[in-house]
N, C-alpha and C positions, 0 to 999 in steps of 0.2 A: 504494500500500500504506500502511496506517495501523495503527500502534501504538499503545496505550495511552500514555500518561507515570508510568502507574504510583499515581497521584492522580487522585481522584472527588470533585465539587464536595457539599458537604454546606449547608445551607441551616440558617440559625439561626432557627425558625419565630419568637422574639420581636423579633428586626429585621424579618422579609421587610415590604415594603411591599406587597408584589402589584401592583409597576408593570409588571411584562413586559419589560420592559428587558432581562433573560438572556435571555426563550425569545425573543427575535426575534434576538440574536445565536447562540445556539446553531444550530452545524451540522453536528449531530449529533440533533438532535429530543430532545434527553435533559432536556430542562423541561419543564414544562408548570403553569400557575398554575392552584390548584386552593385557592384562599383567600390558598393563599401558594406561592410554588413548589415544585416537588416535584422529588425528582432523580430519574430513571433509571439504576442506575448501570449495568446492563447496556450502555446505548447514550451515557454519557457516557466521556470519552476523557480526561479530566482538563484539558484544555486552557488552562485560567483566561480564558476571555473570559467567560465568564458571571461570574465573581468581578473580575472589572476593569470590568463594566460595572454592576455594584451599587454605589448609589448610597447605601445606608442600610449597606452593610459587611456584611450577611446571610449571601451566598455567599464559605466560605472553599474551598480544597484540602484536602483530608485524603490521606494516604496508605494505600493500598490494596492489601495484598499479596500478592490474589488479581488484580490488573491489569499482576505483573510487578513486575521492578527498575526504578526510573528511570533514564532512561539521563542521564549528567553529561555534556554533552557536551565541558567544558572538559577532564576528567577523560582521556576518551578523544583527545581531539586530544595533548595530553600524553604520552599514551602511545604514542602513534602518529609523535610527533618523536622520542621518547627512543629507539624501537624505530628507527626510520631513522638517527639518529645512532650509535648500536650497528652498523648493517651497515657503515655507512662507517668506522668504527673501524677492524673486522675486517677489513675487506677492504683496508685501510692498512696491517693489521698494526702501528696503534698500541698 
């Protein structure tokens, strides 16, 4: 199962080089070089490997808030100790 991250790669056409270097990492088909690259945003997932392997800085993240809330995953482990440390409280009757 696959989730959005809630961020859609956006392409800065006065950087893009048109070297291919995102569409052959995207695994999601969501590039495609068409002078310079193009995003999909229907079939991109926000992932940032296409923007970590831009080499001229072109492809940023943006945030999208029709792909969902991002999930913080620190955010939720956090809350998910505080809430375990809660039951053992309670059930101490500290």
């Amino acid at each position: 199962m696959l989730a959005s991250s809630g961020y859609v790669a956006r392409v800065d056409e006065n950087l893009c080089l048109s070297c291919g270097d995102c569409e052959m990492v995207c695994h999601f088909d969501a590039l495609q070089i068409n002078l310079i690259a193009e995003v999909d945003e229907d079939k991109c997932m926000g992932c940032g490997l296409c923007a970590n392997q831009c080499q001229s800085g072109a492809i940023q993240l943006s945030r999208m808030v029709s792909k969902g809330e991002p999930l913080e995953i620190q955010e939720l482990i956090e809350a998910f100790r505080k809430s375990e440390t809660e039951k053992i409280s309670s059930r101490d009757g500290s």
